[in-house]
C-alpha positions in Angstrom: -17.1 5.2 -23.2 -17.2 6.1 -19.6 -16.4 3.0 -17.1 -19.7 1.3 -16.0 -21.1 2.4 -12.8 -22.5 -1.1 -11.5 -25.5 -1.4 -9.2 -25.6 -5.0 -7.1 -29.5 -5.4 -6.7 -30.0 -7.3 -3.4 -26.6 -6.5 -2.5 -26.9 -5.8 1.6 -24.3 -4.9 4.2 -26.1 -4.0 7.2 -26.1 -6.6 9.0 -22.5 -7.3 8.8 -19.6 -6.5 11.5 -18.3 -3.3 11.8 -15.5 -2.5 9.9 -16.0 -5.6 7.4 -19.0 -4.3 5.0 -15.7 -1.8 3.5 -13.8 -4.7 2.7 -16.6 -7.2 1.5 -18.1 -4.5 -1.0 -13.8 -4.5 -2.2 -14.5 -8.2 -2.6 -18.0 -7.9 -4.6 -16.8 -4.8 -6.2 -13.6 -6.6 -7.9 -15.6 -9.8 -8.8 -18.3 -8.0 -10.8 -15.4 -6.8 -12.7 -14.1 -9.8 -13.5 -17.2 -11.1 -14.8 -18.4 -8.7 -17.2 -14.9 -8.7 -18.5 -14.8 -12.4 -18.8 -18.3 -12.8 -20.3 -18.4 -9.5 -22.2 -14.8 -8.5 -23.7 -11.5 -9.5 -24.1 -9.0 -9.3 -21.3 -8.2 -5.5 -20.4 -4.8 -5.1 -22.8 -1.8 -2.5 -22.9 -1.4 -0.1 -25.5 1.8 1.2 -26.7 2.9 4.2 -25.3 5.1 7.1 -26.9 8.3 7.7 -25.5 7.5 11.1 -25.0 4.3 10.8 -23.0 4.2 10.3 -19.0 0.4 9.6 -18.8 -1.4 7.5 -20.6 -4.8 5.7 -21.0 -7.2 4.1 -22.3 -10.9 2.4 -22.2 -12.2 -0.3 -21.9 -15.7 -1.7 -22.0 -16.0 -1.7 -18.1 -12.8 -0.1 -17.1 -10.6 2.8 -17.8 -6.8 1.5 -18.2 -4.1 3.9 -17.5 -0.8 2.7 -19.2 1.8 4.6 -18.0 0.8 7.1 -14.7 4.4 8.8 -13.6 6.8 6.8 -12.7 4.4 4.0 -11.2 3.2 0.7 -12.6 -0.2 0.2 -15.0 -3.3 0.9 -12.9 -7.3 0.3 -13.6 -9.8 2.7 -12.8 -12.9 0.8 -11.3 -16.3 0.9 -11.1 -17.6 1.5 -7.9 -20.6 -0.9 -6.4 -23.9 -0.9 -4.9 -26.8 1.2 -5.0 -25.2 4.3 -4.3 -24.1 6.5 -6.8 -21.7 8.9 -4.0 -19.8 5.7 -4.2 -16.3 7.1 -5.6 -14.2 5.2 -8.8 -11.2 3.5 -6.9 -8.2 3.7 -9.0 -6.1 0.1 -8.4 -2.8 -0.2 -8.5 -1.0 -3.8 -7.9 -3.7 -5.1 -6.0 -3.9 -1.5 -4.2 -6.0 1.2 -3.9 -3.7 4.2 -4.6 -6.7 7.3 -4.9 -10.7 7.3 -4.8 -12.7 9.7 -7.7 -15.3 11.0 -7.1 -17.8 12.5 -9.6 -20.2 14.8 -8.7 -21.2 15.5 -11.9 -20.2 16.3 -15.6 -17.8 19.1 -14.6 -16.8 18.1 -10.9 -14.5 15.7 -9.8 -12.9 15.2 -6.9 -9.6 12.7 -5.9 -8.9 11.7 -2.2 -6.6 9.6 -1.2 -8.3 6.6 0.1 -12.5 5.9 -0.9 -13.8 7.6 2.7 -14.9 10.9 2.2 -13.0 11.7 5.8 -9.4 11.0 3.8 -7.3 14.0 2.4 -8.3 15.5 -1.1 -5.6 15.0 -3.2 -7.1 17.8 -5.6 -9.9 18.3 -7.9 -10.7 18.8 -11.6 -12.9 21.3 -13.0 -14.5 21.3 -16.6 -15.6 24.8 -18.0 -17.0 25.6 -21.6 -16.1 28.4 -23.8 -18.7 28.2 -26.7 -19.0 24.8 -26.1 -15.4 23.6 -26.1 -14.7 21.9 -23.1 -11.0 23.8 -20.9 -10.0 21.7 -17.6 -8.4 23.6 -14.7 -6.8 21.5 -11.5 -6.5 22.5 -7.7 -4.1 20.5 -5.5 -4.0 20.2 -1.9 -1.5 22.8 -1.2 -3.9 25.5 -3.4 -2.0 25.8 -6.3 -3.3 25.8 -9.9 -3.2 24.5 -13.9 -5.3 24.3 -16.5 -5.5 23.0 -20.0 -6.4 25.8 -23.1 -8.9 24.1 -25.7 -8.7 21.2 -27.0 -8.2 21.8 -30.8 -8.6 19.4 -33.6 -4.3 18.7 -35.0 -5.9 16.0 -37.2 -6.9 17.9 -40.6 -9.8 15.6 -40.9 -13.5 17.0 -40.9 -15.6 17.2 -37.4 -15.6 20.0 -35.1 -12.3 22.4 -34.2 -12.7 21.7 -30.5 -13.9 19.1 -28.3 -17.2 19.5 -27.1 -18.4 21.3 -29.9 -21.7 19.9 -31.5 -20.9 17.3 -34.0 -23.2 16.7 -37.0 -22.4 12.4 -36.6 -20.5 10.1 -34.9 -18.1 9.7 -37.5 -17.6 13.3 -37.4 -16.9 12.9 -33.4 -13.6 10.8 -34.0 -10.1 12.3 -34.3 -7.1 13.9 -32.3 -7.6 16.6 -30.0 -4.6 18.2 -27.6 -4.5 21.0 -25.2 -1.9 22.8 -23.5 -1.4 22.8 -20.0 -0.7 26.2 -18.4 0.4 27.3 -15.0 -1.4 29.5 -12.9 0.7 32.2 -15.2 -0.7 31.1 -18.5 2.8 29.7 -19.4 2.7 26.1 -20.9 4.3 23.4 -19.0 3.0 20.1 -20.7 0.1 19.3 -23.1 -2.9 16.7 -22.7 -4.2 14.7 -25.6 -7.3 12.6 -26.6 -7.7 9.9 -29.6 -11.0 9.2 -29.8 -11.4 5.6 -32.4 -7.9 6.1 -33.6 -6.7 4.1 -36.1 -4.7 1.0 -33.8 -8.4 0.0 -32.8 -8.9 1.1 -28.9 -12.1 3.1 -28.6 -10.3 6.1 -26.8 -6.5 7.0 -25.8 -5.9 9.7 -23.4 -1.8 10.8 -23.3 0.2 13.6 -22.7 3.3 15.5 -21.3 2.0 16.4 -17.5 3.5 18.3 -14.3 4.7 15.7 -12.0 1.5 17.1 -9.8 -1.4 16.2 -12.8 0.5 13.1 -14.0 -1.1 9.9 -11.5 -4.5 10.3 -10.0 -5.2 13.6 -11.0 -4.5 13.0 -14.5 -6.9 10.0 -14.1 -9.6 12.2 -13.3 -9.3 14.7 -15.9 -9.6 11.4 -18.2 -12.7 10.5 -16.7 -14.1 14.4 -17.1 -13.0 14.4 -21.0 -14.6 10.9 -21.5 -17.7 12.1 -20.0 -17.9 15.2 -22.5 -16.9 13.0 -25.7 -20.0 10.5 -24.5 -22.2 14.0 -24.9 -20.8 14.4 -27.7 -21.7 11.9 -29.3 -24.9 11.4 -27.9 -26.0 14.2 -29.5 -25.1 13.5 -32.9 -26.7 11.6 -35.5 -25.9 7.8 -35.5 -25.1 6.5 -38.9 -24.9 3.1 -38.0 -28.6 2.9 -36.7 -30.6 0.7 -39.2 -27.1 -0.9 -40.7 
């Protein structure tokens, strides 16, 4: 499920002092948070991590949790507020904003360092289809470039080969997909993977063996871009549980 995008009705800043609407919408942005989670789910929880993976994650039902992002502590990917939707994600670190994500759209995202669209990108993630199945490729800063291959079904259950292939149900939408991650010559360097209702009971796990360069913010983003494409999905495919 993709994090909750969360519209304040009434919510107004223009009357207030110049350079403190930034900070109050912080404030509001944080609390709403906190109160869906408290009156909606349980307390956002950790997931164990493989020893092998240096980026993980995983959602919630208003937040995307990232377990392990380099060499950094947990982080939360939240919402943003008001009645914008340019408003980027803020990714939160102990108490501090580490990177803003943007999403344009279901194949464009964007990562900048702080949530003002003046601060420097910090790269952007791309989704492209080939017959359906959804391939991610990554610019940095400095112009260099990866991308993922497919992401193939290493499960053996039934459901599609690749993600973002047309599924025929939900249940046929669940499983373990991984891609490899290439350099700009094609050569793998790491591998990306998604778990979508695996069996420990979280609704989806994103992990992998990243770059140093994909493996905090921008690995964050190609989460977000993934999730958005498992949503479609499963939108699109017949729910079994309607009428149960």
């Amino acid at each position: 499920m993709r994090p909750f995008r969360i519209l304040q009705p009434g919510t107004r800043t223009h009357h207030l002092q110049p350079g403190r609407s930034f900070n109050i919408r912080r404030a509001l942005n944080r609390l709403w948070v906190l109160i869906l989670i408290a009156g909606c789910a349980a307390p956002l929880r950790a997931i164990t991590v493989e020893p092998d993976v240096d980026f993980a994650a995983h959602t919630e039902r208003h937040a995307l949790v990232v377990d392990r992002m380099g060499d950094g502590d947990p982080a939360v990917l939240l919402p943003h507020t008001g009645w914008f939707t340019e408003n980027p994600f803020l990714l939160e670190q102990d108490g501090k904003t580490v990177a803003a994500v943007w999403v344009k759209d279901n194949a464009h995202v964007t990562v900048r360092q702080e949530p003002d669209r003046s601060s420097p990108v910090t790269g952007r993630v791309e989704a492209t289809r080939q017959d359906g199945a959804i391939r991610l490729s990554f610019t940095l800063a400095d112009g260099s470039t990866y991308g993922t291959g497919r992401f193939h079904r290493v499960d053996f259950s039934s459901g599609p080969a690749f993600l973002g292939v047309p599924a025929n149900t939900v249940l046929d939408v669940r499983g373990m997909y991984r891609a490899e991650v290439r350099d700009v010559h094609g050569q793998p360097i790491g591998w990306l993977r998604v778990r979508v209702d695996p069996p420990e009971g979280t609704f989806r796990v994103y992990d992998g063996d990243l770059p140093p360069a994909l493996d905090g913010p921008l690995g964050v983003a190609a989460a977000e871009l993934v999730n958005v494409d498992v949503d479609d999905m499963a939108a699109h495919a017949t729910d079994v549980y309607i009428g149960n």
